[in-house]
C-alpha positions in Angstrom: 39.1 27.5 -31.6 36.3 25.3 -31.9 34.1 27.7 -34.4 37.4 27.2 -36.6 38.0 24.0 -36.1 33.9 23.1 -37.3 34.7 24.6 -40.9 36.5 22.0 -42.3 33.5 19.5 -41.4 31.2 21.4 -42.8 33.2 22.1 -46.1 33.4 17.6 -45.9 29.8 17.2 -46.0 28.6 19.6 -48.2 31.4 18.1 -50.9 29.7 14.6 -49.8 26.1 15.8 -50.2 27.4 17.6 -54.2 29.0 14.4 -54.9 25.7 11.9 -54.2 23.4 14.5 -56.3 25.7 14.2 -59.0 26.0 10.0 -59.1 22.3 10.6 -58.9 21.5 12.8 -61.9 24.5 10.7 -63.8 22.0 7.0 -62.7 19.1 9.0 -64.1 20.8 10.2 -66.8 21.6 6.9 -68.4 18.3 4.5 -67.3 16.9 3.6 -69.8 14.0 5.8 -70.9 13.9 7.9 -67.8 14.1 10.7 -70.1 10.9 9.4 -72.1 7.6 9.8 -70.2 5.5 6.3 -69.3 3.1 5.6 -72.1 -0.2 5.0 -70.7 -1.5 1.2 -70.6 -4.7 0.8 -72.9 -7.1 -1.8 -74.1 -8.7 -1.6 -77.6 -11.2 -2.7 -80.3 -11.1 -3.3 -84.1 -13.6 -1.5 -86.1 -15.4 -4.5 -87.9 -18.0 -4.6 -90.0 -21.4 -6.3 -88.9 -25.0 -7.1 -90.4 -26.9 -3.7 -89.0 -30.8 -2.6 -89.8 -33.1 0.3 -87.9 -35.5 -1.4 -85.4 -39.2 -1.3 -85.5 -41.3 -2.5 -83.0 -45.0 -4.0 -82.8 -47.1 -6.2 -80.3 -48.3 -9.4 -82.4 -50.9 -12.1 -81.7 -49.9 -16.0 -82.9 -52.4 -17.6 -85.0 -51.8 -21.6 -86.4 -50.6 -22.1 -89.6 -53.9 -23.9 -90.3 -56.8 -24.3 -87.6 -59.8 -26.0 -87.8 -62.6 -27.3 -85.4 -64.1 -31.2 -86.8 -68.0 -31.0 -86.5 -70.5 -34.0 -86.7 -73.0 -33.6 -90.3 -74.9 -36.5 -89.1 -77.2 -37.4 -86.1 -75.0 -40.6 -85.3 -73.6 -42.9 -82.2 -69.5 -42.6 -81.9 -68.3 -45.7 -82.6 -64.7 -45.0 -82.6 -62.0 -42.4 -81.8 -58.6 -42.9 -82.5 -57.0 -39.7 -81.1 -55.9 -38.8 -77.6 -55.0 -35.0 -76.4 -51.9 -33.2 -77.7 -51.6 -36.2 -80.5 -49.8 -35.2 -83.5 -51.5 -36.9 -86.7 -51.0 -37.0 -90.4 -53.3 -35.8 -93.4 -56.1 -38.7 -94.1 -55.6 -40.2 -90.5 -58.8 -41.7 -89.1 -60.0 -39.7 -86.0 -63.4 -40.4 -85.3 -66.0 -43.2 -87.0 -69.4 -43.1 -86.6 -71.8 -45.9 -86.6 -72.9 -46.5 -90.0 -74.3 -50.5 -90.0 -77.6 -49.1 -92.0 -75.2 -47.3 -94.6 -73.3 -50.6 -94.6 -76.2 -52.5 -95.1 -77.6 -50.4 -97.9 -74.7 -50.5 -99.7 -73.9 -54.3 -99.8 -77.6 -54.2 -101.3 -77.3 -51.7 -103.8 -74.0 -53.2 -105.1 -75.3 -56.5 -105.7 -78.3 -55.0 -107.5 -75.3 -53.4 -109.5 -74.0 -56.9 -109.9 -77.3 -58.1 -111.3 -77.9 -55.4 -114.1 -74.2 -55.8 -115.1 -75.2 -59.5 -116.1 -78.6 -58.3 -118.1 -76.6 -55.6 -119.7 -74.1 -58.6 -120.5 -77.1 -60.6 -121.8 -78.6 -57.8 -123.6 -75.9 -56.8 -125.1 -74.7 -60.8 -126.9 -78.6 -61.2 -127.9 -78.4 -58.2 -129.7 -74.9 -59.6 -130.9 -76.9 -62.1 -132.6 -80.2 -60.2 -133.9 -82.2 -61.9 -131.2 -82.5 -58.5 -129.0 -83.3 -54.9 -129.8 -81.1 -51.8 -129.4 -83.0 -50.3 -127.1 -83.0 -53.4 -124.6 -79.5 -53.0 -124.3 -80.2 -49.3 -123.9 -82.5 -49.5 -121.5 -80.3 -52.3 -119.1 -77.0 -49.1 -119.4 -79.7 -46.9 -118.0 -80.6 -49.1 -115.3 -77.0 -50.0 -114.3 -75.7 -46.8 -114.3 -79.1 -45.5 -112.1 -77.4 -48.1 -109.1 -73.9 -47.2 -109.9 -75.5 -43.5 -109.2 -77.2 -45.1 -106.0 -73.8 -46.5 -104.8 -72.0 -43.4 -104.8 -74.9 -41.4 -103.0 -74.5 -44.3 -100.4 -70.9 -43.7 -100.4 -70.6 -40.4 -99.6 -72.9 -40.7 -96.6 -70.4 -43.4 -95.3 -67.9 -40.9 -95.8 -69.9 -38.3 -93.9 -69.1 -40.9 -90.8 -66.1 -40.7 -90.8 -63.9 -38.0 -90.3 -60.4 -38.1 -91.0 -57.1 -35.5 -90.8 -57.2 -32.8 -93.4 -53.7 -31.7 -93.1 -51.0 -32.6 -90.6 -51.4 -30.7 -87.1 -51.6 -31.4 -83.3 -54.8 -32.9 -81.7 -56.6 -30.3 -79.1 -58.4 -31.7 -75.4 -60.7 -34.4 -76.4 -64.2 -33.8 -74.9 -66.1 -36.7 -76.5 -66.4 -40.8 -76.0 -67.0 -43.5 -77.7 -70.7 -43.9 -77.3 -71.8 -40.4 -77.3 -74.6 -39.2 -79.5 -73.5 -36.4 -81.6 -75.7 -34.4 -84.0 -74.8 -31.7 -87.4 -72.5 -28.9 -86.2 -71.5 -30.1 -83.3 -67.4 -29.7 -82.4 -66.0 -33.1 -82.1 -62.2 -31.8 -81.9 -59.7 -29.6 -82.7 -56.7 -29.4 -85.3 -53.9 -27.3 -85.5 -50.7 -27.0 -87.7 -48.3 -25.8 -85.7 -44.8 -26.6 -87.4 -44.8 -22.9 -88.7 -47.0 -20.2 -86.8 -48.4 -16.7 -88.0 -47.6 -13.5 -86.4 -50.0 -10.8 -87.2 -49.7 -7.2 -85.9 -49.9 -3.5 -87.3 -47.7 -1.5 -88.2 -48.4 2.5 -88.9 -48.6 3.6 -92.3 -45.2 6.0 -92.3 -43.3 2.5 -92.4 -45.4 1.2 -95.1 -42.6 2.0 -97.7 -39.9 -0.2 -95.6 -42.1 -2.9 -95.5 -42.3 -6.0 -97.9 -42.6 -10.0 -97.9 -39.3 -11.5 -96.8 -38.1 -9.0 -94.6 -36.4 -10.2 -91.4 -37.2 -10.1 -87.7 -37.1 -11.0 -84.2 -39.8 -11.9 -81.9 -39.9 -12.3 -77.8 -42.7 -13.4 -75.7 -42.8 -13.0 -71.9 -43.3 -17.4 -71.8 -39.9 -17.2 -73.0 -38.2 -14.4 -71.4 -34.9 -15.9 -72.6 -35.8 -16.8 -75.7 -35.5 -15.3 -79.3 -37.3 -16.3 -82.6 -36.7 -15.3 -85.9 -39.1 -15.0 -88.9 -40.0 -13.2 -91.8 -43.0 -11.2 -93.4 -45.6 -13.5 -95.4 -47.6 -10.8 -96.1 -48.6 -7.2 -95.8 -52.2 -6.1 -95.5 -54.0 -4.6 -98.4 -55.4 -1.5 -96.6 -54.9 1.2 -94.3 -56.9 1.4 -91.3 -58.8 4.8 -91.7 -58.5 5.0 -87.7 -55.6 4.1 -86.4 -53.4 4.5 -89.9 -51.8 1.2 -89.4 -51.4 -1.5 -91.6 -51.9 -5.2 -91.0 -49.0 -7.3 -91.5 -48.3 -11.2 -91.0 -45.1 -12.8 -90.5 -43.9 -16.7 -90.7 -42.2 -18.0 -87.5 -40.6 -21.4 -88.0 -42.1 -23.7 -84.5 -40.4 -27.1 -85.1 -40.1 -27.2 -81.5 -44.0 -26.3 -80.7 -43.3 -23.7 -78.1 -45.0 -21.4 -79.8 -48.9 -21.7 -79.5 -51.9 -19.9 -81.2 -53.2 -16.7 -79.1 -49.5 -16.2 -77.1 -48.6 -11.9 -77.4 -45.7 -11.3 -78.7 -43.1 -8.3 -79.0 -42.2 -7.9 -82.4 -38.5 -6.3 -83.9 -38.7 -5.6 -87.2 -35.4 -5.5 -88.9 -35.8 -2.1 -91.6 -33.2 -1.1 -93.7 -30.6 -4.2 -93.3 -27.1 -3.3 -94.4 -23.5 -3.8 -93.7 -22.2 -1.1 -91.1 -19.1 -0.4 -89.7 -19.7 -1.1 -85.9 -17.6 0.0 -82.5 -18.8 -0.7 -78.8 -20.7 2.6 -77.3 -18.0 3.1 -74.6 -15.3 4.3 -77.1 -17.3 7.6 -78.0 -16.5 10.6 -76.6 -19.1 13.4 -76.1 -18.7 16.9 -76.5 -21.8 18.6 -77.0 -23.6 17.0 -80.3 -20.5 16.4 -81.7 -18.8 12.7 -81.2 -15.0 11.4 -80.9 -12.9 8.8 -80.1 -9.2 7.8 -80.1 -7.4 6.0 -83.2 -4.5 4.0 -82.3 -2.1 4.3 -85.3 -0.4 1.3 -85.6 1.8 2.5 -88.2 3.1 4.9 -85.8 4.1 3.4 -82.7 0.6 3.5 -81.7 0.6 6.9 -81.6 -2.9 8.7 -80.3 -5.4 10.3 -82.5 -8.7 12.0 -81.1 -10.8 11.5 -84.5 -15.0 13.2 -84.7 -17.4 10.6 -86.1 -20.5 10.6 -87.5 -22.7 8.4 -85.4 -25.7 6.3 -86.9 -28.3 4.3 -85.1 -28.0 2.9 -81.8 -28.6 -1.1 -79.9 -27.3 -2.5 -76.7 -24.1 -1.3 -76.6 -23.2 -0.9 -79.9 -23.5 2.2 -82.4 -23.0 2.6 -86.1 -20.3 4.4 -87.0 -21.4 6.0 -90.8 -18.1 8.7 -91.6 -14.9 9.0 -89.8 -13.5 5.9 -89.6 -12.7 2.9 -91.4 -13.0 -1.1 -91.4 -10.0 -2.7 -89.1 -8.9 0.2 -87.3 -7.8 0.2 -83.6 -9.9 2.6 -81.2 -9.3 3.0 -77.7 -11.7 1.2 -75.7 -10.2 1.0 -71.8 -8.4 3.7 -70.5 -9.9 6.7 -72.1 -9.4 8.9 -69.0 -5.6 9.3 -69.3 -5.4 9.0 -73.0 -4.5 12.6 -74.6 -4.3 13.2 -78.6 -0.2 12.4 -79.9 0.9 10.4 -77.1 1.8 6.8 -77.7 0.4 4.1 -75.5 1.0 1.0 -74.2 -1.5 -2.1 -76.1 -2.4 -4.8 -73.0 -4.8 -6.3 -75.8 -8.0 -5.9 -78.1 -11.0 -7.1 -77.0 -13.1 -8.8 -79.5 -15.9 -11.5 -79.5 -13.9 -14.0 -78.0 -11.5 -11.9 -75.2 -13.1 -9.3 -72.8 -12.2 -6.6 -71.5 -12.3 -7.9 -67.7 -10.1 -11.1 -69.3 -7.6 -8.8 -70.9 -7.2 -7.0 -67.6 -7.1 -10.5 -65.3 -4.4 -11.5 -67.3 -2.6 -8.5 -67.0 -2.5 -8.4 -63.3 -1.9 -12.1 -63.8 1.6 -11.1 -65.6 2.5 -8.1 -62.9 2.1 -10.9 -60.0 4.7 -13.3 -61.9 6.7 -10.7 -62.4 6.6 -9.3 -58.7 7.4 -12.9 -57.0 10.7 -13.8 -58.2 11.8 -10.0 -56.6 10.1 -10.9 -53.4 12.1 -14.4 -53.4 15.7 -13.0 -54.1 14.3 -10.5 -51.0 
């Protein structure tokens, strides 16, 4: 009785169980796009095209645009300096005056002899006017005048010998003399350097000889300025080949408005070979395999549809690499998300990073959107 009796509950529950399966394939049948698999969530990058050149590097010494140390030519007392250290001065600026009262002295005397011959010449010159004076009177007064004129001049370049001015605009070294100090022929009163633009020379070997040529770009560093980047250009390139170590000497310009830069600082030297307009992707969108290089496409045109592409790589710098055949400028690459992405499927865009949106922003913002979207639920909850 009761085994029979069991039979029609059993039938019951099993018709229950038949019927929820079926509401449940008939719920799945019609959400929509439960029949289309999840698209996989990806962040990508334009291809652009950038300024790109092959990298050469050198060590460099700085040198002064212009240099020069003043020296005394005269045994002489400083009478005056007008310089301190580090002082910037201009072309014909006085620096340093020497005592010259004796030069002074002969001078006033030798230009009022001058003033006296002027007048015989003058006197010579009306007698003979009148036939009362000869030719050769008058003669021999120009001789005389211009023998002090002669004198005068001699007396003025050793006044000019005492005083020693700017030859060109520059920056003032320590100053190691004083007023009152005897100085005597060669001996360093100062120094002067230009320092507005500086020269870089270094070497270069002589395989790169052919990339090399006045004008062409580069980048310097110096370990003074760890932070710091400054850009120049060659001047110059040497006129022979080092026999020993096959390098040639080559000096660049480095604009120094600022006067960081000073003469004798090492420097690490990028020289910029080759410059030309490349089509340029971040390094973490290739793909390895082997020696051969890929990467996804994202075809727009085709509801982003996935395309494993091989490239042609070119040359390399912090994380960025030349991309020289297989793609083309403005395309969409996969940059984020490259371990789930499989050639034909079609993903989901969260954003392209570029210059001015990250990666990390793009992904901040999405978790930023799933929160907003999550709260409301856990409201109505």
């Amino acid at each position: 009785m009761t085994h029979s009796s069991s039979l029609p509950r059993l039938w019951q529950r099993a018709s229950c169980s038949l019927l929820a399966a079926a509401l449940l394939v008939s719920l799945w049948l019609v959400m929509p796009g439960a029949q289309a698999q999840e698209r996989t969530a990806v962040i990508a990058t334009r291809v652009v095209t950038q300024p790109w050149s092959d990298p050469l590097e050198a060590l460099g010494t700085l040198r002064a645009d212009e240099s020069m140390t003043l020296s005394a030519t005269v045994t002489e007392i400083v009478a005056e300096l007008n310089f301190g250290d580090g002082e910037e001065v201009e072309a014909g600026q006085l620096l340093v005056r020497l005592e010259d009262g004796e030069e002074q002295a002969q001078l006033r005397a030798a230009q009022a002899l001058r003033d006296e011959r002027r007048n015989a010449l003058s006197r010579a010159t009306q007698l003979q006017a009148r036939n009362l004076g000869s030719r050769a009177d008058v003669e021999d007064s120009q001789a005389q005048l211009r023998q002090v004129e002669a004198e005068i001049e001699e007396i003025e370049a050793r006044l000019a010998s005492h005083r020693l001015r700017a030859p060109f605009d520059g920056v003032i070294g320590f100053r190691n003399i004083s007023a009152g100090a005897l100085v005597t022929p060669g001996m360093e009163l100062l120094t002067l350097d230009k320092l507005d633009v500086v020269k870089l020379d270094f070497s270069v070997p002589e395989v790169y000889l052919s990339a090399l040529h006045p004008g062409l770009r580069l980048t310097a560093r110096t370990a003074a300025y760890p932070d710091a980047t400054f850009d120049g250009e060659i001047a110059s390139v040497g006129t022979r080949v080092d026999p020993v170590s096959r390098s040639v000497s080559v000096r660049a310009a480095l604009p120094n408005e600022d006067r960081r830069l000073r003469p004798g600082m090492l420097m690490t030297v990028v020289l910029q070979r080759r410059p030309r307009e490349a089509l340029v992707v971040p390094e973490s969108v290739l793909i390895p395999s082997g020696e051969r290089h890929y990467l996804f496409v994202i075809d727009e045109t085709d509801d982003n549809r996935l395309e494993r592409r091989q490239v042609q790589v070119g040359e390399r710098r912090t994380g960025e690499v030349e991309i020289v055949e297989g793609l083309a400028a403005g395309e969409l690459v996969v940059q984020h998300g490259l371990q789930r992405a499989r050639e034909g499927d079609r993903v989901a865009l969260l954003g392209i990073a570029d210059d001015e949106t990250t990666v990390r922003e793009i992904l901040e913002r999405g978790r930023g959107e799933e929160n907003d979207q999550a709260s409301p639920a856990q409201g109505d909850v």
